[in-house]
N, C-alpha and C positions, 0 to 999 in steps of 0.2 A: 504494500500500500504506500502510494502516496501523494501528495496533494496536501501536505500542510505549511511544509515550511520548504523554499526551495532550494539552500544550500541544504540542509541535513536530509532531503530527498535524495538530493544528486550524489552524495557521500555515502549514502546507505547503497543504492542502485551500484556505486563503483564498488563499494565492497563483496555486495554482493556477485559481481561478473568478475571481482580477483577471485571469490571463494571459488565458484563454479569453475574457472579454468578452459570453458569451454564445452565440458559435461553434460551442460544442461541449457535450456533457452526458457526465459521469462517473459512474463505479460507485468505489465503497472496499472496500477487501477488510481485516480486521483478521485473517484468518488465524489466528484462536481469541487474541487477542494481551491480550485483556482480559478484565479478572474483571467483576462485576456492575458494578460502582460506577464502576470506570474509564469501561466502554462507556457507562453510561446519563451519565454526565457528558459523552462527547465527542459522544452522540446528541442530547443537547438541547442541546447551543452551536453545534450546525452550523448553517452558513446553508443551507438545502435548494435556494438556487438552482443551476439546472444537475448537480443530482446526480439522479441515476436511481436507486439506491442501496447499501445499507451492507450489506456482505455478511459472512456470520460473528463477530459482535465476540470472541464465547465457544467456549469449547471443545463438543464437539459432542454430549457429554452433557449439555450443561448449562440442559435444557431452561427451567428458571425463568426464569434469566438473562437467557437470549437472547429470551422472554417479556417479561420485566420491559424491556429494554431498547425491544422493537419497539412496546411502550406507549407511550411518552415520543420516539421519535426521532420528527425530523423530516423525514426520509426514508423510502421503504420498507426495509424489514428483509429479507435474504433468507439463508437458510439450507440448504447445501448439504452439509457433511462431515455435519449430522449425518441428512442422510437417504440412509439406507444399505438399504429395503426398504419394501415398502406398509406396514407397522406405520406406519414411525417416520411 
């Protein structure tokens, strides 16, 4: 998890892909935990090794946001609270 504070994300996430070594591949879930500027800041400093990817950074209305972010990450972006019906 993460989505609260975006250095001690990003220092968890590197620790995490030194333990793995390769082993394994991860998802991030931010659980709507970031506004625009947080997420697209902890989307472009990640290192995309061994992540699969970054799930929710924004709240689930927040279609620009979550837009604006999945531009710039270096992961895939995947978005799930906010699809609630064939519209969304």
């Amino acid at each position: 998890k993460v989505g609260w504070d975006v250095d001690a994300d990003l220092q968890r996430v590197r620790w995490v892909q030194q333990a793995l070594r390769g082993r394994a591949a991860i998802t991030m879930d931010a659980n709507r935990g970031y506004d625009a500027a947080q997420g697209a800041r902890f989307a472009s400093e990640l290192d995309p090794k061994d992540i699969l990817l970054f799930e929710q950074p924004c709240e689930a209305d927040e279609w620009e946001a979550n837009s604006q972010i999945a531009r710039i990450s270096k992961v895939p972006l995947m978005l799930d609270e906010s699809i609630r019906g064939v519209r969304d």
